[in-house]
C-alpha positions as CSV (number, residue, x, y, z in Angstrom):
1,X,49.2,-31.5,-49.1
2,X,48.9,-33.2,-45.8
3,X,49.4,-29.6,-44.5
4,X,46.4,-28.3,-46.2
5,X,44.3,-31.7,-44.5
6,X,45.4,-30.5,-41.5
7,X,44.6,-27.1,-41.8
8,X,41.1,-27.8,-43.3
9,X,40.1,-30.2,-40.4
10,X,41.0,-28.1,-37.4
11,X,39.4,-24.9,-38.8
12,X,36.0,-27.2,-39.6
13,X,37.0,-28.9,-36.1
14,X,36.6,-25.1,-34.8
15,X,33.4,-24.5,-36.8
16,X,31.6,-27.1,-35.3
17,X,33.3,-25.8,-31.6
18,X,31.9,-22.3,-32.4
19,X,28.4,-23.6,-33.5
20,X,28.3,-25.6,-30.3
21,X,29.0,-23.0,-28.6
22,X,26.6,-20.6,-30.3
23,X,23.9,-23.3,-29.5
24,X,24.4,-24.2,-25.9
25,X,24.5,-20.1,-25.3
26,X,21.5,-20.2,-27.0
27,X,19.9,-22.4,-25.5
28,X,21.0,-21.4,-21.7
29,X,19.1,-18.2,-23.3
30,X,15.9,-19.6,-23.4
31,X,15.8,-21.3,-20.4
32,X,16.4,-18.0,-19.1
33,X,13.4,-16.4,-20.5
34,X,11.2,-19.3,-20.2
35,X,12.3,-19.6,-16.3
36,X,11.8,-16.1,-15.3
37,X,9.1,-16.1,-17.4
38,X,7.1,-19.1,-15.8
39,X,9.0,-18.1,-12.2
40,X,7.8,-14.7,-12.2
41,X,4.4,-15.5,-12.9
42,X,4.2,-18.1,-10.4
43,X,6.2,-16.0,-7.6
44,X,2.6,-14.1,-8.1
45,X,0.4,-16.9,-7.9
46,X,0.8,-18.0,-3.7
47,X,-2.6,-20.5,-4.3
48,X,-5.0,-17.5,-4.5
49,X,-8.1,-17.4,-6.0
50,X,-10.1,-14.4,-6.6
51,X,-13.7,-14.2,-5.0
52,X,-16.3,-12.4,-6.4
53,X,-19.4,-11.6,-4.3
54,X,-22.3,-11.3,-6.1
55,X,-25.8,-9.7,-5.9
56,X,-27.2,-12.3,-4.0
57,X,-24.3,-12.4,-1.4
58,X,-23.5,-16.2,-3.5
59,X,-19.4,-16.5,-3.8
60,X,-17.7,-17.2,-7.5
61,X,-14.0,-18.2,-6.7
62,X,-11.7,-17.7,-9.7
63,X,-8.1,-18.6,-10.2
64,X,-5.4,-16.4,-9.7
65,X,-2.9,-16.1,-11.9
66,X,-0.8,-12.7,-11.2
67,X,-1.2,-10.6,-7.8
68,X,-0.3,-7.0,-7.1
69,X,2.6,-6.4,-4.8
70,X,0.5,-3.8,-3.4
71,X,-2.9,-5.1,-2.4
72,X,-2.4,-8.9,-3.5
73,X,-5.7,-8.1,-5.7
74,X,-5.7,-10.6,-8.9
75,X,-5.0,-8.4,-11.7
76,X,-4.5,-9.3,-15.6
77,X,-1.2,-9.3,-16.7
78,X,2.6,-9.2,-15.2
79,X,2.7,-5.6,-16.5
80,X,0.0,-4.6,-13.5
81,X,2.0,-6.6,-10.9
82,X,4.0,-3.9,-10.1
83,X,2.2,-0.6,-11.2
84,X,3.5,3.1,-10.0
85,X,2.0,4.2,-7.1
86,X,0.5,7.3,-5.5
87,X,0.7,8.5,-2.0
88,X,-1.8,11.6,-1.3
89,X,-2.2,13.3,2.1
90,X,-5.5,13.2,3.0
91,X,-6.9,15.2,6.2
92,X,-9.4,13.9,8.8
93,X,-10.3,17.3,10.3
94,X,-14.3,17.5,10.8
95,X,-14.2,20.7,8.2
96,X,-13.1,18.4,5.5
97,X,-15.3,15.5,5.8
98,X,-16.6,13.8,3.6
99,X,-13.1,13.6,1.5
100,X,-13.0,12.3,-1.8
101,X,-11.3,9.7,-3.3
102,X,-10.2,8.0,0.0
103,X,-12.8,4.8,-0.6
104,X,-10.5,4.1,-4.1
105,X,-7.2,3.9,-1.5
106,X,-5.4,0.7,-2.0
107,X,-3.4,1.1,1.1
108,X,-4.0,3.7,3.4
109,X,-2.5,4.8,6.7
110,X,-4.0,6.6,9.4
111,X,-1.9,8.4,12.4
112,X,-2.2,11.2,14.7
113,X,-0.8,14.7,14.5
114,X,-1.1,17.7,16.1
115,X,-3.5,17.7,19.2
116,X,-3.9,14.0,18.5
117,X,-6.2,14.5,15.1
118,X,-5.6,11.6,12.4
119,X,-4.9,11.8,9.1
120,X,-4.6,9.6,6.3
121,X,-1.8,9.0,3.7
122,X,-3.7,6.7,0.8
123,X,-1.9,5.1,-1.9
124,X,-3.1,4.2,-5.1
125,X,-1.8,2.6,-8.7
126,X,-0.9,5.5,-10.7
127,X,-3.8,4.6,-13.5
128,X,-6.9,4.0,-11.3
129,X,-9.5,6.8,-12.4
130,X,-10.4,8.7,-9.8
131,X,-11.8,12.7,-10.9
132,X,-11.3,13.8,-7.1
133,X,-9.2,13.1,-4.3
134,X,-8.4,15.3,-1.0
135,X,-8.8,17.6,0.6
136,X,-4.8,17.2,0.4
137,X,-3.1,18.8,3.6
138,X,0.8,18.5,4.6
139,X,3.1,16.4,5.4
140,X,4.3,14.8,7.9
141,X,8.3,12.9,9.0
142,X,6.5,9.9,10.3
143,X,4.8,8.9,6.8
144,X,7.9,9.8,5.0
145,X,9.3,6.8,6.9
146,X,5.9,4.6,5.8
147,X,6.4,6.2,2.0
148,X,9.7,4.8,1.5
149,X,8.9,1.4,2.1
150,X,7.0,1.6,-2.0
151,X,10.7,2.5,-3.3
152,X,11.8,5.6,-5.0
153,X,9.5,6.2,-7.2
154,X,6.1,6.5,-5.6
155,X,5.1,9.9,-6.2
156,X,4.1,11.9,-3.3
157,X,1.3,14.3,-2.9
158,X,0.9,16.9,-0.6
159,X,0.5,20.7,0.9
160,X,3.2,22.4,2.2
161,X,4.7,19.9,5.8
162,X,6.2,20.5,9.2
163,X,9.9,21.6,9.0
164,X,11.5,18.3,9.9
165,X,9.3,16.2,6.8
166,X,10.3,19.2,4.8
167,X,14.0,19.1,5.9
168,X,13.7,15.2,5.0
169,X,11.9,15.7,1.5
170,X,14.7,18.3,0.2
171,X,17.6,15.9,1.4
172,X,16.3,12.9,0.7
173,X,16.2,11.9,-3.9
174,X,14.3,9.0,-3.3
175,X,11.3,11.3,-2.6
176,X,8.9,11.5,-6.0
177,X,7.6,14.8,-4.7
178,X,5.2,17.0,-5.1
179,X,3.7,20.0,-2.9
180,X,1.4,22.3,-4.0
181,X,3.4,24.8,-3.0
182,X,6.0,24.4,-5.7
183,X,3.7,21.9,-8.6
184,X,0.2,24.3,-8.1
185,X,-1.1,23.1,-11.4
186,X,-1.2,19.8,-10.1
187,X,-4.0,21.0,-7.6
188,X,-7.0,23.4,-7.8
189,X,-9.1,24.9,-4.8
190,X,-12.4,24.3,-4.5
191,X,-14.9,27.5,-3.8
192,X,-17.3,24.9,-1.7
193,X,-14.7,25.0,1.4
194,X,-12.9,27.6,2.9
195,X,-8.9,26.9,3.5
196,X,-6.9,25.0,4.0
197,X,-9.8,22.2,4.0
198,X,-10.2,23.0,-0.3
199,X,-6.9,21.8,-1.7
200,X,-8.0,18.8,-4.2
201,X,-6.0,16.4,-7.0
202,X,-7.2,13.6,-9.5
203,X,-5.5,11.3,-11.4
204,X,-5.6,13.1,-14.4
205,X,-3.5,15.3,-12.7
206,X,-1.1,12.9,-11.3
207,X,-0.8,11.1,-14.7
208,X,0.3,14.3,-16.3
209,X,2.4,14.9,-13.6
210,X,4.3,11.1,-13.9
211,X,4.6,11.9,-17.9
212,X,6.5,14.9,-17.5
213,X,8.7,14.0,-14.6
214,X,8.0,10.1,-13.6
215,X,11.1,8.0,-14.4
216,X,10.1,4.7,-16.8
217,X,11.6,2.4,-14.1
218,X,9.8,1.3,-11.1
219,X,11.4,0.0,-8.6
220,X,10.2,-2.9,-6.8
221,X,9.7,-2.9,-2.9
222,X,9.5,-6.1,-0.8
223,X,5.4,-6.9,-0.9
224,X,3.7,-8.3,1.9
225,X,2.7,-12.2,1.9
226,X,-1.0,-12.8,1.0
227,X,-3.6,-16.0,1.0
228,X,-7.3,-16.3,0.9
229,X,-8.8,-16.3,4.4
230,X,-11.5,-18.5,5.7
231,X,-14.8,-16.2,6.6
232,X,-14.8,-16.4,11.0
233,X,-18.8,-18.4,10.2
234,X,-17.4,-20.7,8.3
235,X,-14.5,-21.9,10.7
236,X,-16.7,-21.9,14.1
237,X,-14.3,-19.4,15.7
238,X,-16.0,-16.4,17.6
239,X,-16.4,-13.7,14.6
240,X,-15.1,-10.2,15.7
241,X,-17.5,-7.8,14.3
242,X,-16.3,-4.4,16.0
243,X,-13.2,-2.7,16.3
244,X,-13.3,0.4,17.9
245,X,-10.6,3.0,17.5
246,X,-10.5,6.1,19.8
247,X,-7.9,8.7,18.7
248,X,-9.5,11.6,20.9
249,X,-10.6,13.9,20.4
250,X,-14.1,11.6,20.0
251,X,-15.0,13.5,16.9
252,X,-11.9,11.6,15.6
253,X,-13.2,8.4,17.0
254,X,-13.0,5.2,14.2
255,X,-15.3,1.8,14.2
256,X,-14.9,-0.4,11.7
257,X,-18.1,-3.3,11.6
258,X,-17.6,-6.4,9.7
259,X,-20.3,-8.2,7.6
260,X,-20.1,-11.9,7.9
261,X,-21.8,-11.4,3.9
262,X,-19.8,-9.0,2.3
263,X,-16.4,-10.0,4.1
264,X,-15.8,-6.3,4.4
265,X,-15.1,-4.2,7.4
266,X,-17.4,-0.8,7.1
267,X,-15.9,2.7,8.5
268,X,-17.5,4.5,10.5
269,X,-17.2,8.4,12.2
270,X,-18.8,10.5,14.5
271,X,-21.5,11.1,11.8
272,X,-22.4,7.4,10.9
273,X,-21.1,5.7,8.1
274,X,-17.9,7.3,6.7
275,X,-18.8,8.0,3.1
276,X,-16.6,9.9,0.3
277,X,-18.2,12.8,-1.1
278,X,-19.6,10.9,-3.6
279,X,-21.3,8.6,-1.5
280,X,-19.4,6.0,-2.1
281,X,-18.7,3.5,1.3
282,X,-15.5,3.4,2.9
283,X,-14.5,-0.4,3.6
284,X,-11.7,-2.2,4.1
285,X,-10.6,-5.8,3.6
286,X,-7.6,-6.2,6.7
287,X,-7.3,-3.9,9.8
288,X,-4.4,-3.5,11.2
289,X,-3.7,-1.9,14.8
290,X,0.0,-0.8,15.1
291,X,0.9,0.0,18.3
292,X,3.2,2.8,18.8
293,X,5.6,5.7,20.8
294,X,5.3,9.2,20.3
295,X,6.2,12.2,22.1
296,X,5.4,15.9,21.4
297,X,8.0,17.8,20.0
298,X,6.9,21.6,20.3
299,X,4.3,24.0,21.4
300,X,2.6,23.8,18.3
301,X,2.3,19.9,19.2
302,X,3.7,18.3,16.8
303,X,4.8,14.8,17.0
304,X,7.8,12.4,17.3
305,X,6.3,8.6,16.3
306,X,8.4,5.7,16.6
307,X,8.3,3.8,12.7
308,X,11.2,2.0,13.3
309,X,11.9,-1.0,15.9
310,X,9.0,-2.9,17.1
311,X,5.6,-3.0,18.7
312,X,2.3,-4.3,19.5
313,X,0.2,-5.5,16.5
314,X,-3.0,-6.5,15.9
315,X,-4.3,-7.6,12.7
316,X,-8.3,-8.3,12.1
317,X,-9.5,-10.0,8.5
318,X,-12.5,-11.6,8.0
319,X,-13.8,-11.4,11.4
320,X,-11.0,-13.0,12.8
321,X,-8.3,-11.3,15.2
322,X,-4.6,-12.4,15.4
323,X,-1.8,-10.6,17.8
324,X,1.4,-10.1,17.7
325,X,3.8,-6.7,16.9
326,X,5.0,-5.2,13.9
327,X,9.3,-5.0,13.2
328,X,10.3,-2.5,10.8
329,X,14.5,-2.2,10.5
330,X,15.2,0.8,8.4
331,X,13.6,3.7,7.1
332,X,13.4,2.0,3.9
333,X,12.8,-1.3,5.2
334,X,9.4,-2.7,5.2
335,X,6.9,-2.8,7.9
336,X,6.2,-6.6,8.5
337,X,3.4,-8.6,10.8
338,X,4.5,-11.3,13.0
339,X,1.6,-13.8,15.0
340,X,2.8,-14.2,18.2
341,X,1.4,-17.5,17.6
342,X,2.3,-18.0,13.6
343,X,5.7,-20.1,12.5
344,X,8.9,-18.2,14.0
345,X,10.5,-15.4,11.8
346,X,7.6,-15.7,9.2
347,X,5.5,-12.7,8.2
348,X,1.9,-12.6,8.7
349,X,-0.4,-13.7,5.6
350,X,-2.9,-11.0,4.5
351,X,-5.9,-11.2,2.8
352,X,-6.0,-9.4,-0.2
353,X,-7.9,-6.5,-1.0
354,X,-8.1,-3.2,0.5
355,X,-5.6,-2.7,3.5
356,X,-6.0,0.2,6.4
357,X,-3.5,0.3,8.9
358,X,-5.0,2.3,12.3
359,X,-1.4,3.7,14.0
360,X,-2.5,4.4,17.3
361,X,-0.5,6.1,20.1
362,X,-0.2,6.5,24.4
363,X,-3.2,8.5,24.1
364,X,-5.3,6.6,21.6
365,X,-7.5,3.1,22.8
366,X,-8.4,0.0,20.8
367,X,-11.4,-2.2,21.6
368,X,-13.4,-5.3,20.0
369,X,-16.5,-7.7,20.6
């Protein structure tokens, strides 16, 4: 009988160890959730506000709650933090002006190629609407290395591509790709241009294309830091209201002019004001100038850019101007902005918004007032 006691009060002895157990699990669960979920949100947050300029050029600052890695624009939800993105080769030659699409760029970068001619690579979230975009021309090895800094699965948009960014893209599974050449249906020709200046996407297109071969997973890439940034007017400092960028040749010329009201930077070409096709403005919120090494590779005059290392920088938001250089360790490392000036070893802070970053070469000048 005393047996039996002893039996009965270590197995409810090892009830009530189990249940604890259970319990404190449990609860380590739910701190968990509640942490990351409260953590994650305010890992997003970085004291932003989102301004909102209205007709009158007044100013309605809102809280921020959740920013995208991409842009550091205020979006809705933690699902939109970290959308899929888009990359689209977009040429500058003066047979495809005015391109499409280009003003709806989140991120776009703009570097020479052959005979010193720029062209873009714009990147977008995978669901902003956008019926047009192009005229989409080829790749190129140097934007590969840019391209990779979104993670794998960015999906990658282009026509045909020199032999070494073509070399690259078949070796390389990280690459979301897809070239005309091989995904036509994802593209149409237009009858208004003659080639290869007609080559065109949309969304639409690059939605179906991410349903029938986009992985569910996106992988997260290290964003860039971003604050709100004092208007130049409003902190006495001189306001920097022209950047010139000469590429050469001139027709390939960039200014960008800032309005102290809008807080925008407005593109501008050899025609005037660079518009999209559908008349939309092409503006920008930061500028930044990276400074860097190339070298011709072959007759046809293609080029070898340094990506990787370090170099000058410039970076110009809200009419201010900061220098310093850009460091970028790996191919799939991230491109960061140091102030020669700012706390050692701490990125640059951008404003958020649209972002264009000018890659300018030996041949290629930079000036402000």
């Amino acid at each position: 009988m005393i047996y039996k006691k002893y039996k009965a009060g270590t197995f409810n002895t090892k009830i009530i160890y189990v249940l604890a157990f259970i319990i404190f699990i449990a609860g380590l669960l739910l701190l968990a959730v509640f942490s990351y979920s409260y953590f994650s949100k305010k890992a997003n947050v970085n004291n932003l506000t989102e301004i909102e300029l209205k007709g009158d050029n007044t100013l309605i600052e809102k809280k921020c709650e959740f920013i995208r890695l991409l842009d550091g624009v205020c979006v809705d939800s933690q699902e939109e933090v970290n959308p899929e993105l888009v990359a689209v080769m977009i040429e500058n030659h003066v047979d495809a002006r005015p391109q499409s699409g280009l003003a709806k760029a989140s991120v776009v970068y703009e570097a020479p190629v052959e005979a010193n001619y720029s062209r873009f690579m714009a990147i977008f979230p995978k669901d902003v609407d956008i019926s047009k975009v192009g005229p989409v021309r080829s790749a190129r090895p140097y934007y590969l290395d840019w391209l990779r800094e979104y993670g794998k699965d960015i999906l990658y948009m282009h026509v045909g591509g020199s032999p070494d960014a073509l070399s690259i893209i078949s070796k390389d599974i990280r690459i979301f790709d897809f070239n005309e050449f091989s995904k036509g249906p994802y593209f149409w020709r237009s009858t208004d241009r003659y080639a290869p200046h007609n080559v065109y996407t949309s969304s639409e297109n690059w939605q179906k294309a991410w349903n029938k071969f986009g992985t569910k997973e996106n992988t997260d890439f290290k964003s860039w830091n971003f604050r709100n940034i004092d208007n130049c007017v409003d902190t006495g400092e001189e306001c920097i209201t022209e950047i010139s960028i000469d590429f050469l040749p001139p027709s390939y010329s960039t200014t960008w002019k800032y309005n102290t009201s809008t807080r925008k930077y407005a593109r501008y070409q050899i025609e005037g004001r660079h518009l999209d096709q559908n008349g939309t403005a092409i503006e920008a919120d930061t500028i930044i100038i990276q400074k860097v090494h190339s070298e011709v590779l072959d007759n046809v005059g293609r080029l070898k850019i340094d990506t990787i290392g370090s170099g000058e920088a410039i970076i110009f938001q809200n009419g201010h101007k900061e220098e310093g250089e850009w460091r970028k360790d790996s191919v799939t490392g991230r491109t960061e902005w140091f102030n020669f000036d700012g706390p050692d070893g701490q990125p640059m802070e951008l404003k958020p918004g649209k972002i264009w970053v000018e890659v300018v070469n030996e041949r290629g000048e930079v000036d402000w007032k």
